[in-house]
N, C-alpha and C positions, 0 to 999 in steps of 0.2 A: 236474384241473389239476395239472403237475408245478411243484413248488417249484422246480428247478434243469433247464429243459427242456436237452437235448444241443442241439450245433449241429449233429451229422451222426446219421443215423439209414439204419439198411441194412433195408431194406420189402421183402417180396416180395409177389407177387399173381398169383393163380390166371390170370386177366382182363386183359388192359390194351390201351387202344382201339388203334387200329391206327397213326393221326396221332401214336401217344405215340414220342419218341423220347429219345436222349442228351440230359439237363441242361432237359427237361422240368419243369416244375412241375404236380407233382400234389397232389389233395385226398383226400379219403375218411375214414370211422375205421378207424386204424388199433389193433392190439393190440400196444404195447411193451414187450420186457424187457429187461434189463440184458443186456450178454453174458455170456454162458457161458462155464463154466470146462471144464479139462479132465474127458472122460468116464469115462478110464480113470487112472492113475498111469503117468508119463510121456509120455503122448499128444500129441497137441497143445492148446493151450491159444488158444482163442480169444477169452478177452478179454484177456487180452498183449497179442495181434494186433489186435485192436481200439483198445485204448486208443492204439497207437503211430499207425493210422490216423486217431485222430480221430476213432471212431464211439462216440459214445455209449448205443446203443440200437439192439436189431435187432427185427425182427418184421414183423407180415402185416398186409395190410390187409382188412374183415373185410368188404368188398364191393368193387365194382369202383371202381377210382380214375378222378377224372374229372380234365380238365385244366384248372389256371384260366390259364398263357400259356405257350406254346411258343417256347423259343429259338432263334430263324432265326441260321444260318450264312453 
């Protein structure tokens, strides 16, 4: 259980059903971590980039995500 959950979270996944599209809602467990800093000195820095985005949280999900409602256009 996170004490302060983010409001946006960037997931990736190996898997993802075929119906899944843009602004989908998905499930699954996922594996979250803070973002990352830069890898080298002066690199880029991806949680700069993040924080400005509004992403609090990146990572994989550690099975296949299922859908709980898809958003018709």
């Amino acid at each position: 259980t996170l004490r302060y959950a983010p409001e946006r979270v960037r997931v990736s996944a190996r898997k993802i059903p075929a119906e899944m599209t843009a602004g989908s809602v998905a499930t699954g467990y996922v594996r979250l971590l803070p973002p990352t800093g830069p890898v080298r000195p002066d690199s880029f820095d991806f949680s700069f980039d993040s924080y400005f985005a509004g992403i609090g949280a990146s990572g994989f999900f550690l099975g296949s995500p299922k859908i709980v409602v898809s958003e018709v256009a």
